[in-house]
C-alpha positions, 0 to 999 in steps of 0.5 A: 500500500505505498502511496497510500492516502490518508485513511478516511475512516476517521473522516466519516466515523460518526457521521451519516451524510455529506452535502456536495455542492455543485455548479453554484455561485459562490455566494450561493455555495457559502449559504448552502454550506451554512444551512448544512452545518446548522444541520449537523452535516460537517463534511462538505463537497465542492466539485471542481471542474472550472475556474469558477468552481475552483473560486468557490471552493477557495471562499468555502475553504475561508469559511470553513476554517473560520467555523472548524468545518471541513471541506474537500474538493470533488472531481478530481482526476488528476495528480496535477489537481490533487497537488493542487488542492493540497495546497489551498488547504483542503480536508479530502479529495474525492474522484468520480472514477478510481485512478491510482496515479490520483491514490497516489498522489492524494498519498504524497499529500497527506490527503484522505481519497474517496475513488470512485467504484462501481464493480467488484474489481474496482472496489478490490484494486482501490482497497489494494491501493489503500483506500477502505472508505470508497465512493459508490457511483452512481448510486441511485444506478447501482441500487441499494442491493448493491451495498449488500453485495459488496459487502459480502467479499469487502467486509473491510471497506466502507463506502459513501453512496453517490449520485441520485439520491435525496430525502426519498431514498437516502435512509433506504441506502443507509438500511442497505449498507452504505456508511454514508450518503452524499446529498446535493438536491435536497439540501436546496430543496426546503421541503427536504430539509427536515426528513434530512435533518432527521437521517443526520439526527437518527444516524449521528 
């Protein structure tokens, strides 16, 4: 396992859900990150895809300092952005796919990695690489059955649900397996607040 990140189970111990914010202004990422932490949820996402986003990451990371909150950067795919991130000061890396240059990288750094997986062949290569905590994607596809599956032959690895979910579904992929689920829509969606402030409060 050399090269390997940063263990992430410390990261997610405890805790039931994360809040990913994409493709929003940076006034608007900052008031939804808010309206998560009052919720309870601590870990934060902002994927990176664009100057703009990256901006917005960069005002969250002074905000989430300033309140001990943590934040980490989403989409990453390659080492160049790894290093990065690093150096904006960023609480986790997280990818849509499993890439061991970027396992790697997120190793040098220091950094805990969430990859990417969706077969059994990508969950077992990502653990050889390290990383016990994985990101199911996309969940919403993958179904809750899944989790059950992988958990027969990877009792070792915990994995955070991702991709389609909301208020509707997400304790049915906590039922199923999943250590944690990563919601985006529903976190701007006042109707879904409360059954959200509910999952935090029940799995917390």
């Amino acid at each position: 396992m050399t090269g390997a990140p940063q263990d992430a189970a410390e990261l997610i111990k405890g805790r039931s859900v994360m809040a990913i914010f994409r493709g929003f202004d940076t006034d608007r990422t900052v008031e939804l990150a808010r309206r998560a932490w009052d919720l309870g949820i601590d870990l934060v996402e902002v994927p990176i895809q664009d100057d703009a986003s990256v901006a917005t990451l960069q005002a969250l990371l002074v905000e989430a300092k300033a309140t001990g909150r943590t934040v980490g950067a989403g989409t990453v795919i390659t080492p160049e952005q790894v290093a990065d991130c690093a150096g904006w000061g960023v609480g986790f890396i997280v990818s849509p796919g499993l890439d061991a240059d970027v396992v790697r990288a997120c190793g040098t750094a220091g950094l805990p990695h969430l990859p990417g997986v969706a077969t059994p062949s990508e969950v077992q290569q990502a653990y050889r690489l390290g990383c016990t905590v994985q990101k199911a994607f996309p969940a919403s596809v993958l179904g809750t059955g899944w989790f059950a599956a992988m958990g027969g032959p990877f009792p070792q690895v915990r994995f955070v649900a991702t991709g389609g979910l909301d208020a509707d579904n997400a304790a049915d992929f906590l039922a199923a397996g999943a250590s944690m689920v990563a919601l985006g829509s529903a976190l701007t969606t006042p109707d879904q607040l409360n059954r959200v402030a509910a999952i935090v409060q029940q799995r917390g």
